[in-house]
C-alpha positions in Angstrom: 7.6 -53.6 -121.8 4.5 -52.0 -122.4 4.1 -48.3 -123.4 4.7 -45.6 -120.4 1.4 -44.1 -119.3 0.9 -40.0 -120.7 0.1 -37.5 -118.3 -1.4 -34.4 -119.8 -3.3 -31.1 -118.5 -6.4 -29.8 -119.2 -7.9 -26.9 -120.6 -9.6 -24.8 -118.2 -12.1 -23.3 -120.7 -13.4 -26.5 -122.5 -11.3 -29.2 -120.4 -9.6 -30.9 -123.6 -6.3 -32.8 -122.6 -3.0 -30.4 -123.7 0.4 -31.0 -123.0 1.7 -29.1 -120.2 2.9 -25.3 -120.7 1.0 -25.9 -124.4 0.2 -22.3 -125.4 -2.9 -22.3 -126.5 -6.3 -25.1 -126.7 -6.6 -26.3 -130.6 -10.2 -27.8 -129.5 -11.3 -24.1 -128.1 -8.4 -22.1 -129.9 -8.2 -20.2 -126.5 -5.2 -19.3 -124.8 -3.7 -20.5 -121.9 -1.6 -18.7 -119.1 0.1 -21.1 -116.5 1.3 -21.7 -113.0 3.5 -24.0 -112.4 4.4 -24.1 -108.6 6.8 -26.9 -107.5 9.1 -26.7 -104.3 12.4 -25.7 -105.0 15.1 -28.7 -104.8 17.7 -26.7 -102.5 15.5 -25.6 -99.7 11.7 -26.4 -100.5 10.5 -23.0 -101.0 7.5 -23.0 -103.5 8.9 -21.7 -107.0 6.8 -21.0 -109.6 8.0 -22.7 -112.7 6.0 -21.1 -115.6 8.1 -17.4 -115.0 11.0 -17.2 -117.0 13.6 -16.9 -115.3 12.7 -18.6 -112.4 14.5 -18.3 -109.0 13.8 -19.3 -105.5 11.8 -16.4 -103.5 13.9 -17.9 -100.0 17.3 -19.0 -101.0 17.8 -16.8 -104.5 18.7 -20.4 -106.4 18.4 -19.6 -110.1 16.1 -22.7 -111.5 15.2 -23.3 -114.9 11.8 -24.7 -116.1 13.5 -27.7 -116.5 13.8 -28.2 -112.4 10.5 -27.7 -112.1 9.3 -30.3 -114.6 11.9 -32.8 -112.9 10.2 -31.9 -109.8 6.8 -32.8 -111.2 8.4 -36.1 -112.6 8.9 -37.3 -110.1 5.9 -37.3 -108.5 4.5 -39.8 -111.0 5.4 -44.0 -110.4 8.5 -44.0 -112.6 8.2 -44.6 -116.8 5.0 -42.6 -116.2 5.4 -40.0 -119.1 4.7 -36.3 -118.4 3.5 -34.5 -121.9 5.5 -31.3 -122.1 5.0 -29.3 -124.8 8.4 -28.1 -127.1 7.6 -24.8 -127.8 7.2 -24.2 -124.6 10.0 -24.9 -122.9 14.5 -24.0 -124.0 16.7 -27.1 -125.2 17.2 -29.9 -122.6 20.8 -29.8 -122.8 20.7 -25.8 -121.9 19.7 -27.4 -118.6 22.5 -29.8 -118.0 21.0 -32.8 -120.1 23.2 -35.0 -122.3 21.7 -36.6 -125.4 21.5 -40.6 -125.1 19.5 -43.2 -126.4 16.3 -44.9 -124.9 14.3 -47.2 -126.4 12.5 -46.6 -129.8 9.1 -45.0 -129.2 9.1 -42.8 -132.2 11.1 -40.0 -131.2 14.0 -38.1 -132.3 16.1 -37.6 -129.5 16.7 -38.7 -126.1 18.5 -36.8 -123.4 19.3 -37.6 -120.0 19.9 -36.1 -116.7 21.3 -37.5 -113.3 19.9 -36.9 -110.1 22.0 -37.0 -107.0 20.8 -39.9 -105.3 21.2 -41.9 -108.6 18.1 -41.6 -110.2 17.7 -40.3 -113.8 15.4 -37.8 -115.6 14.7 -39.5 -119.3 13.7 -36.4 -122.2 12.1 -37.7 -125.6 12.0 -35.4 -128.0 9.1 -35.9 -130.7 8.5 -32.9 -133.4 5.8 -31.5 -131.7 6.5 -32.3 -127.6 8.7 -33.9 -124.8 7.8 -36.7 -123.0 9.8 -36.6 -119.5 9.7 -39.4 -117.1 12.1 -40.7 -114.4 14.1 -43.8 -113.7 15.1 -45.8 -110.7 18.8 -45.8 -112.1 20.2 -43.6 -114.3 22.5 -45.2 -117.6 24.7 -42.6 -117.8 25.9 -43.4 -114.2 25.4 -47.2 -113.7 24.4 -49.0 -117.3 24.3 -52.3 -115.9 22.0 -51.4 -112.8 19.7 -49.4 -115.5 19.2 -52.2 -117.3 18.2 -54.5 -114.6 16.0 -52.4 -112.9 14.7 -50.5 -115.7 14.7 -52.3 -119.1 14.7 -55.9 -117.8 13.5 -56.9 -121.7 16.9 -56.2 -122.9 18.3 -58.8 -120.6 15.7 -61.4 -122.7 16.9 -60.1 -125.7 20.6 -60.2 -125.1 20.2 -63.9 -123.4 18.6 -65.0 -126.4 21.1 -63.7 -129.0 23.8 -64.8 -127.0 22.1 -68.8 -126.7 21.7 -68.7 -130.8 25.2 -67.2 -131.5 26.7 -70.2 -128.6 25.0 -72.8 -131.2 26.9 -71.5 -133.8 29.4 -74.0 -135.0 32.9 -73.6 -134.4 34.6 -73.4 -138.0 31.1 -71.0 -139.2 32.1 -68.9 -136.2 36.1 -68.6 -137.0 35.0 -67.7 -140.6 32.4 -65.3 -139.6 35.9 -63.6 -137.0 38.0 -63.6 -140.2 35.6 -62.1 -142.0 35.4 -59.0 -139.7 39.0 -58.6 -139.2 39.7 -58.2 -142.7 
């Protein structure tokens, strides 16, 4: 599987790519003050994101800055990564994510969140940023079906271990299972 596609801001002074909700432009060492307007997920009112805390001007929802960047997500083709950056932003599990695993890209943590129609939000956590993109089937609801539909290179890998370990001779096998037991 190739490398999920980044997508970053820009700095409206000297147009640099940032991560999103970054504070401040390291090539301009400018500030930068955002607005982060996404429709809110209960009745579509638009809600901006980048107030803390945020709620819905229409329905009163209380939405954390976490809705909104899911809301963004998924806008992007899925595995697109959306740069976000982490001192910008409270914990993903504050907002209802549970830490998971995902494959190894270099970060320290993943976290992920269902959505109701069975889609998945997928956090990496890095040192410096998150790197949020969405799936078409969320593992923590349906493994299997995530696998299949979103890391169909695990199927490969798994077929191919399981072919070498059928080769195996028998009595190397049973002594390899007695070995374990013990």
């Amino acid at each position: 599987m190739s490398k999920s596609a980044h997508s970053t801001a820009n700095c409206p002074h000297c147009g640099s790519p940032l991560d999103h909700l970054q504070r401040g432009c390291e090539s301009c060492e400018r500030r930068i003050s955002w607005d982060w307007t996404e429709p809110c997920p209960a009745c579509e009112a638009a809600v901006n994101y980048a107030t803390r805390p945020s709620s819905c001007p229409e329905c009163r929802t209380d939405l954390s800055v976490w809705d909104g960047i899911a809301a963004r997500v998924l806008r992007e083709r899925h595995h697109a990564d959306l740069r976000i950056a982490k001192d910008a932003v409270p914990h993903p599990t504050s907002a209802g994510f549970v830490c998971h695993t995902g494959d190894p890209r270099g970060q320290r943590a993943d976290y992920r969140r269902p959505l109701p129609d069975g889609r998945g939000i997928h956090v990496k956590a890095f040192a410096d940023r998150y790197e949020v993109h969405w799936d078409k089937v969320d593992p923590t609801e349906d493994f299997l079906g995530h696998v299949v539909a979103d890391a169909p290179h695990w199927l490969l890998v798994g077929g191919f271990l399981g072919f070498k370990l059928a080769r195996w001779p028998v009595g190397l096998t049973l002594a390899l299972a007695a070995h374990i037991k013990r």
